[in-house]
C-alpha positions as CSV (number, residue, x, y, z in Angstrom):
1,X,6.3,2.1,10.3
2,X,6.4,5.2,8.8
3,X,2.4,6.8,7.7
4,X,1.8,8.6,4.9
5,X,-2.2,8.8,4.8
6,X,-1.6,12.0,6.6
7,X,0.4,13.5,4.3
8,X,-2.6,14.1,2.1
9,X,-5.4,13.5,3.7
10,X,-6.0,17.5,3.3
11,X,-4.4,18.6,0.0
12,X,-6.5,19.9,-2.4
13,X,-5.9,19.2,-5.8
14,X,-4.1,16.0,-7.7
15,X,-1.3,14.2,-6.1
16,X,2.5,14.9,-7.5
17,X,3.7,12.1,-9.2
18,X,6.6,11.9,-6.1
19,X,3.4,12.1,-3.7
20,X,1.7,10.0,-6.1
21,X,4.7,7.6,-5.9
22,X,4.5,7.4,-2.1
23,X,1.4,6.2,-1.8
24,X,1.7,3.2,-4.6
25,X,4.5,2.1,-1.6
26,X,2.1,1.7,1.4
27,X,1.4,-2.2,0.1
28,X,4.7,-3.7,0.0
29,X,5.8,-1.2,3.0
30,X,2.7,-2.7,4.5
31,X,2.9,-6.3,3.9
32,X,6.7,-6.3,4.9
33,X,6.3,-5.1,8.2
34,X,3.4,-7.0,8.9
35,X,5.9,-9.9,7.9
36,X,8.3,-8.9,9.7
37,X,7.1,-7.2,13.0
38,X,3.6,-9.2,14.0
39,X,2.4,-12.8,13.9
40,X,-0.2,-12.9,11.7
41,X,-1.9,-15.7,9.9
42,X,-1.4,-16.1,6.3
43,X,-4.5,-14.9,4.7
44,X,-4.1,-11.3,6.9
45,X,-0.9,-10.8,4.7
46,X,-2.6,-12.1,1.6
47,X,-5.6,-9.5,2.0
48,X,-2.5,-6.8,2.9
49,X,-1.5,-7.5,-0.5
50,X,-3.9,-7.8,-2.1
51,X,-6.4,-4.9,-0.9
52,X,-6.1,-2.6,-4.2
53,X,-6.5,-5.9,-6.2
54,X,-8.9,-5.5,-8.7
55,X,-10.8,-8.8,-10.3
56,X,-10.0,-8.1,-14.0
57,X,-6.4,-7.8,-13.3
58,X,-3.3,-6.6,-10.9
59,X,-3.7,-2.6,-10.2
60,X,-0.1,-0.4,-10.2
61,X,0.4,-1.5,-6.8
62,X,0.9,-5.1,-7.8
63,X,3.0,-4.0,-10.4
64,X,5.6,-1.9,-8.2
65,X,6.2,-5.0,-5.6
């Protein structure tokens, strides 16, 4: 799995919206190798999904899966 944390963990300054864009994938990117690579129980890849989840409502990472 690729990581991008490291990407930006040192910029200065607002992310591009490509850079921007990369991030938003680390959810799905996340949740489908954790699907796909590790047994794990159920409510590991529900709190993989929903970790940016926000009470009020899905956040844009709900939106791009």
């Amino acid at each position: 799995m690729k990581r991008t944390h490291w990407l930006f963990k040192h910029k200065v300054g607002r992310l591009s919206s490509q850079e921007w864009n990369l991030i938003k994938t680390h959810v799905p990117k996340t949740v489908d190798y954790l699907h796909e690579h590790a047994c794990v129980p159920h409510a590991v890849l529900t709190i993989a999904k929903q970790h940016h989840e926000k009470l009020d409502g899905p956040t844009d990472s709900a939106k791009a899966r």
